[in-house]
C-alpha positions in Angstrom: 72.4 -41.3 129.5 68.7 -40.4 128.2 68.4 -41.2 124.1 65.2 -39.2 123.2 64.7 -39.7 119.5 61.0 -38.8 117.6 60.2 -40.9 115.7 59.0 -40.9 112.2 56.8 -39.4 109.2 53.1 -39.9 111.1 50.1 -39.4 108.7 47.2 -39.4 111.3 43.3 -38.7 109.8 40.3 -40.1 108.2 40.9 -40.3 104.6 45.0 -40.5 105.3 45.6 -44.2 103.1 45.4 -42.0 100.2 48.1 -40.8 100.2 49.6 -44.5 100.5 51.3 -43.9 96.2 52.5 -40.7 97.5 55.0 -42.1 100.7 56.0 -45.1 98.4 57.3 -42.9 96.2 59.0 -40.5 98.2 60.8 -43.5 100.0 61.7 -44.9 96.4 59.5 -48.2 96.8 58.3 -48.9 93.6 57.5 -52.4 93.9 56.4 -53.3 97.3 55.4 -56.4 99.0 51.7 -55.9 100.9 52.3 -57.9 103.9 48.5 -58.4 105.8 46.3 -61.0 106.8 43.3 -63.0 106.0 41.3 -61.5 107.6 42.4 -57.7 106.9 41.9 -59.3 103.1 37.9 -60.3 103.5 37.1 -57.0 105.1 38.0 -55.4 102.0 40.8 -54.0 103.4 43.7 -54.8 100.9 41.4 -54.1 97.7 41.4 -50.6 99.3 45.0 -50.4 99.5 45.8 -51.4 96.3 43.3 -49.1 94.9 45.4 -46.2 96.5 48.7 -47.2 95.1 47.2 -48.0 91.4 50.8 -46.8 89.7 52.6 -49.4 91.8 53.9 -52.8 91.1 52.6 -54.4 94.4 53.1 -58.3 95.0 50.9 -59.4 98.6 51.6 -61.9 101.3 48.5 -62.0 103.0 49.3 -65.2 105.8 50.7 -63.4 108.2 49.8 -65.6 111.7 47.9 -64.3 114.2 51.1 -64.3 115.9 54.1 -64.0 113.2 56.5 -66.4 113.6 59.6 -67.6 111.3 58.5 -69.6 109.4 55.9 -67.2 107.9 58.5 -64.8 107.3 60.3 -66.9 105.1 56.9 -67.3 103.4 56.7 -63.8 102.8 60.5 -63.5 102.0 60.0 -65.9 99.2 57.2 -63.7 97.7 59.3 -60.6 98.2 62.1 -61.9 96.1 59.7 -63.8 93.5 58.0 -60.0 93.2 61.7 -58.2 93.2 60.7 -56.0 95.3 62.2 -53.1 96.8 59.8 -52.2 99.6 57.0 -53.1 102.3 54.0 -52.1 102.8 52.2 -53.6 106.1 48.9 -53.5 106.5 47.2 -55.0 109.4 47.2 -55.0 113.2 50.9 -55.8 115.0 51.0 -58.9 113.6 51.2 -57.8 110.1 53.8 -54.9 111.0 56.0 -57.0 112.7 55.8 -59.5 110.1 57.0 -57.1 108.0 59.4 -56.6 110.3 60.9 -59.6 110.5 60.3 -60.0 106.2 62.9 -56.7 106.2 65.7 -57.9 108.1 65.2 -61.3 106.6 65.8 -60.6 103.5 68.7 -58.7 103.4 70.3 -60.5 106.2 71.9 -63.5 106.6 71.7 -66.2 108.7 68.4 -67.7 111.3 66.2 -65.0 112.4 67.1 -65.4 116.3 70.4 -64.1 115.3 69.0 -60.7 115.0 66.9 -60.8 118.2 67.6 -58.2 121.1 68.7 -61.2 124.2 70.9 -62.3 122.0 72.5 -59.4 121.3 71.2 -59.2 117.7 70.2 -55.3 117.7 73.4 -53.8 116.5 73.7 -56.4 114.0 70.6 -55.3 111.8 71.5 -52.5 109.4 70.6 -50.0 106.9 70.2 -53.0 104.3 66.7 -53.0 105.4 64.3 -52.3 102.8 62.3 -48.8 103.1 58.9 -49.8 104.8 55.3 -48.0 105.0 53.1 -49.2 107.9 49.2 -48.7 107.8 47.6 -50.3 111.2 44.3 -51.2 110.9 43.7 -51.9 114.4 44.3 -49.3 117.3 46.3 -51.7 119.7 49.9 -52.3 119.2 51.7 -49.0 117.7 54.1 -50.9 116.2 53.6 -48.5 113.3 55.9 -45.8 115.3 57.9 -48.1 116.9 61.5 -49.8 116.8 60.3 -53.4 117.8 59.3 -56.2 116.2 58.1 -59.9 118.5 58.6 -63.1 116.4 58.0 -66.8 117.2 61.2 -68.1 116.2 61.8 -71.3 114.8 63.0 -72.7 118.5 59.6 -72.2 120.2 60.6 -68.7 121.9 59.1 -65.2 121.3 61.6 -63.0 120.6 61.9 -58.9 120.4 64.0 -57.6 118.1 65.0 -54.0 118.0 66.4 -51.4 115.9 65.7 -47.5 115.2 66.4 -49.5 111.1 63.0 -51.2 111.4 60.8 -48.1 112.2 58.5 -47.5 109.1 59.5 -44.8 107.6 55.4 -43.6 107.2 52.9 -44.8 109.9 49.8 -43.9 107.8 46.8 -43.5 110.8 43.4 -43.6 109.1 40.5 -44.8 111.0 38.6 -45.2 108.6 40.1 -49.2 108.5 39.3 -49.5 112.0 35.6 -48.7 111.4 35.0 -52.1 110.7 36.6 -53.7 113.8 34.6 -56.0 115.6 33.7 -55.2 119.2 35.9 -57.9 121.0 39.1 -57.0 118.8 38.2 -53.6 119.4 38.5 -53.9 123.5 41.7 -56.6 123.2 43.4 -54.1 121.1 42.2 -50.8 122.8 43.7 -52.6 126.1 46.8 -53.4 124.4 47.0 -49.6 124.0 46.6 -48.5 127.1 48.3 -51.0 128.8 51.6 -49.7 126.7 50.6 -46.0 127.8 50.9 -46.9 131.6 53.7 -49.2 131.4 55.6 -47.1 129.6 54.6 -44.3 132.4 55.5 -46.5 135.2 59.1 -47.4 133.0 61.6 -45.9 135.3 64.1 -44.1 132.6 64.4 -40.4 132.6 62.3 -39.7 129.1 59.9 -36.8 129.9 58.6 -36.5 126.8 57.8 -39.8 126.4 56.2 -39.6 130.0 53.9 -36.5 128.7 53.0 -38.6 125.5 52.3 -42.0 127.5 49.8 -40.4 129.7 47.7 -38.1 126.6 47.6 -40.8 125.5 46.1 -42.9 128.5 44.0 -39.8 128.9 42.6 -40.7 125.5 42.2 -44.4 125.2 40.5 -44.8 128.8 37.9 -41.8 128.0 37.3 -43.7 124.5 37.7 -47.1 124.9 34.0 -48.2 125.7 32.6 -45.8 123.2 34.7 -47.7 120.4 33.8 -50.8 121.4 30.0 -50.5 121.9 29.7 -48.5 118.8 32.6 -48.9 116.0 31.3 -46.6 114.4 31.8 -43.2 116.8 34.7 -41.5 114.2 36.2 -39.3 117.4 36.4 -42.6 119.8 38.1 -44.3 117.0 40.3 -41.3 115.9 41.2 -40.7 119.9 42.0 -44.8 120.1 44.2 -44.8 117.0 46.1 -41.8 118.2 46.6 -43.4 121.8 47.5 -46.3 120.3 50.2 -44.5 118.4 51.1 -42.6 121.1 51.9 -45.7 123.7 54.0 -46.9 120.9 55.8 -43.4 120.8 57.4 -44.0 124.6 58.1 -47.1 124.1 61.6 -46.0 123.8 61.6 -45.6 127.8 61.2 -49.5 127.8 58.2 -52.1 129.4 58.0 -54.2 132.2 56.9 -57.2 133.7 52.9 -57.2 131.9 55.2 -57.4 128.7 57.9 -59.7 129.8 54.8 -62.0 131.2 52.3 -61.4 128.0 55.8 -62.3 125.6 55.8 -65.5 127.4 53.3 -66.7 128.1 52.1 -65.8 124.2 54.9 -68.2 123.5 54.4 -71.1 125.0 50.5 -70.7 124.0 50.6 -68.4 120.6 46.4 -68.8 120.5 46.5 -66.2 123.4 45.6 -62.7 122.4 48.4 -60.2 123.1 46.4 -57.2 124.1 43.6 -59.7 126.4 46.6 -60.9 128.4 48.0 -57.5 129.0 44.9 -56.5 130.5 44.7 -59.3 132.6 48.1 -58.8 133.8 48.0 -55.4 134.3 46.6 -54.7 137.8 48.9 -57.4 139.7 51.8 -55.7 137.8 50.7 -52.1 138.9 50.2 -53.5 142.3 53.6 -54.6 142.3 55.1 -51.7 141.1 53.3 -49.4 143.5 55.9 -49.4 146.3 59.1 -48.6 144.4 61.0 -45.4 144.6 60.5 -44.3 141.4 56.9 -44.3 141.6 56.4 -42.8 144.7 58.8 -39.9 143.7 56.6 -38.6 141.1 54.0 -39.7 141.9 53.4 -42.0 139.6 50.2 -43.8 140.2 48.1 -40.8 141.5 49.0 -38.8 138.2 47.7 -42.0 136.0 44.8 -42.1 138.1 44.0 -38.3 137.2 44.2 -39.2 133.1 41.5 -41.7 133.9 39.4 -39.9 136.0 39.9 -41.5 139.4 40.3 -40.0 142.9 43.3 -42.5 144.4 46.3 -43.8 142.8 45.3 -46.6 145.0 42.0 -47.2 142.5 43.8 -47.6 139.7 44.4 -51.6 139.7 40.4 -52.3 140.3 39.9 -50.2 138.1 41.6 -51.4 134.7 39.7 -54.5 136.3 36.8 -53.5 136.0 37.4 -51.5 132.5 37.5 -55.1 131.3 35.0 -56.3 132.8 32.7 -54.2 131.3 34.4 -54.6 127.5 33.4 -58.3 128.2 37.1 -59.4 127.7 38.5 -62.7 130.0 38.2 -61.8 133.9 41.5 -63.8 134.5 44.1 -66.5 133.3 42.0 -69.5 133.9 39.2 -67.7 131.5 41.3 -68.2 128.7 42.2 -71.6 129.5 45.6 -71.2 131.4 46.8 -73.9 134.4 48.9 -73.5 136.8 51.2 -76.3 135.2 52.6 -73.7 132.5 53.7 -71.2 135.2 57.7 -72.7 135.4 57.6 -72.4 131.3 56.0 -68.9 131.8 58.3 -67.7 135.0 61.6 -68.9 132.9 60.9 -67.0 129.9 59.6 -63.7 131.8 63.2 -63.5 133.0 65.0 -64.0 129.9 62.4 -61.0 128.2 63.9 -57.8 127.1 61.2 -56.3 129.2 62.2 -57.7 132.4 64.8 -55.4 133.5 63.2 -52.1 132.5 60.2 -52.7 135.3 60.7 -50.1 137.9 60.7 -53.0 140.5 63.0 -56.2 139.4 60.4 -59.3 140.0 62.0 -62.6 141.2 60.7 -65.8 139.9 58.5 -65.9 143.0 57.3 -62.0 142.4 56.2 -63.5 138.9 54.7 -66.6 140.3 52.8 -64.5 142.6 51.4 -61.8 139.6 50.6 -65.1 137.3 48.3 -66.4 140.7 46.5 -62.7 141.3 46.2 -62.9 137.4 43.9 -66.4 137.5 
């Protein structure tokens, strides 16, 4: 049976973090923990957000890893309770989200965080003890803003998804203003992460149609925008178009991923220096090339309607193409660009399979299918 659920209190405009005080206070947080990044903090970021919450109590945790994991949660945990707090506020890119995330099961759950993680049967286990949380992205990437999912590096090595309709911020404030600043590289890695969750989430075979309606608007958007963010961070309606695809991606996630995730979650495990949103796009086309064959795509005609939100004649151009796309934004042109050897692949194959991703692919890959997409991805 379908589950079609939407979603949450979205604030999307320029000018929208201020009304950051107002949300707090209509979720009752009155003394929340800022959960970012340092490098969210030198861009001036965080003095902005406390200046729009000036009759708060805020305590920050401003660590967050490029890549959260465990042990930074319980960082931020300890700052939480220090601060008695009784609320998040994350500001920053995925990371930062799903840090807070991870800080709101954590501290109102017992036990180690892998516990709580989706493969190990951890969703139903997280509960409405959660604290109320307020997410305000400042990249246009991820979505996790609107979504249910959080990925952690847990304290075994492995990066986990955990899942639950408890951790979806009860405000996603969009202003892209905050993204303004976003340097031209992070702008492409994270704009790919965007539209890579827009056509996988197409591709997804569930029966969601409104998800499916969302996920390609939104490819429509981040593909006719994309370059025009990145060569000039400072064009308002590419960056107002990118935020809302990002959003949107992260909207029909609900139909599930596939195999770019399941590889990206892995391989970003065994090597947490690798940007997210970079691999995605370099995993991308051997994934869509993959899935090209399968019933489900061919029934509704799957690739050819992705290929008309991005302007294209064939379904069949559509792999080259989000090649090429990168290209262009100057991001890696394969695996062995960012360093990857063929000696990681076993690690990389065995935790693809274990990924919550994995069986929500319209195609189910075998350990040689993925050995195959990591060689068409060097």
């Amino acid at each position: 049976m379908a589950q079609i659920l939407y979603v949450t209190n979205i604030l999307i405009e320029f000018g929208a973090l201020e009304q950051l005080q107002a949300e707090c206070e209509r979720v009752g947080i009155t003394r929340p923990l800022i959960v970012t990044d340092a490098g969210v903090k030198a861009a001036g970021l965080l003095d902005k957000t406390l200046a729009a919450m000036p009759g708060l109590q805020a305590s920050v945790f401003d660590q967050t890893p490029s890549n959260p994991t465990e042990a930074g949660i319980r960082a931020a945990v300890a700052v939480y309770r220090q601060g008695d707090c009784n609320g998040l506020v994350a500001l920053g890119g995925g990371s930062a989200i799903d840090c807070a995330k991870g800080v709101a099961i954590a501290c109102t759950h017992e036990g180690p965080l892998k516990t709580y993680a989706t493969i190990e049967g951890g969703s139903p286990k997280i509960t409405d003890r959660v604290p109320p949380l307020i997410a305000v992205p400042t990249t246009a990437g991820t979505g996790s803003e609107v979504a249910r999912g959080a990925i952690v590096i847990v304290d075994d090595g492995r990066k986990l998804g955990f899942h639950s309709w408890h951790l979806v911020p009860r405000t996603a404030l969009l202003d892209p203003e905050l993204t303004l600043g976003l340097p031209p590289m992070l702008t492409a890695a994270t704009g790919m992460d965007a539209i890579a969750h827009c056509m996988e989430t197409f591709m997804a075979p569930a029966f969601n149609p409104p998800a499916d309606g969302i996920g390609l608007d939104g490819l429509r958007r981040g593909w006719a925008h994309i370059e025009r963010a990145t060569r000039n961070g400072q064009d308002r309606e590419a960056r107002l178009n990118m935020m809302s695809a990002s959003m949107q991606g992260a909207m029909a996630f609900q139909k599930g991923l596939g195999c770019v995730h399941s590889l990206s979650h892995s391989l970003g495990g065994v090597n947490p220096r690798l940007h997210h949103g970079t691999l995605n796009a370099v995993f991308l086309p051997a994934v869509i090339r993959f899935n090209a064959e399968t019933d489900s795509m061919r029934k509704d005609d799957r690739l050819q309607r992705m290929a008309q939100a991005m302007g294209l004649p064939s379904g069949s151009d559509v792999p080259e193409a989000v090649k090429d796309m990168s290209a262009r934004l100057g991001l890696p042109s394969g695996l062995a660009a960012m360093g990857v050897t063929p000696d990681l692949f076993d690690r990389v194959i065995e935790g693809a399979l274990a990924d919550h991703c994995h069986k929500t692919n319209p195609r189910l890959a075998s350990p040689d299918d993925y050995r195959a997409m990591l060689h068409a991805s060097m």
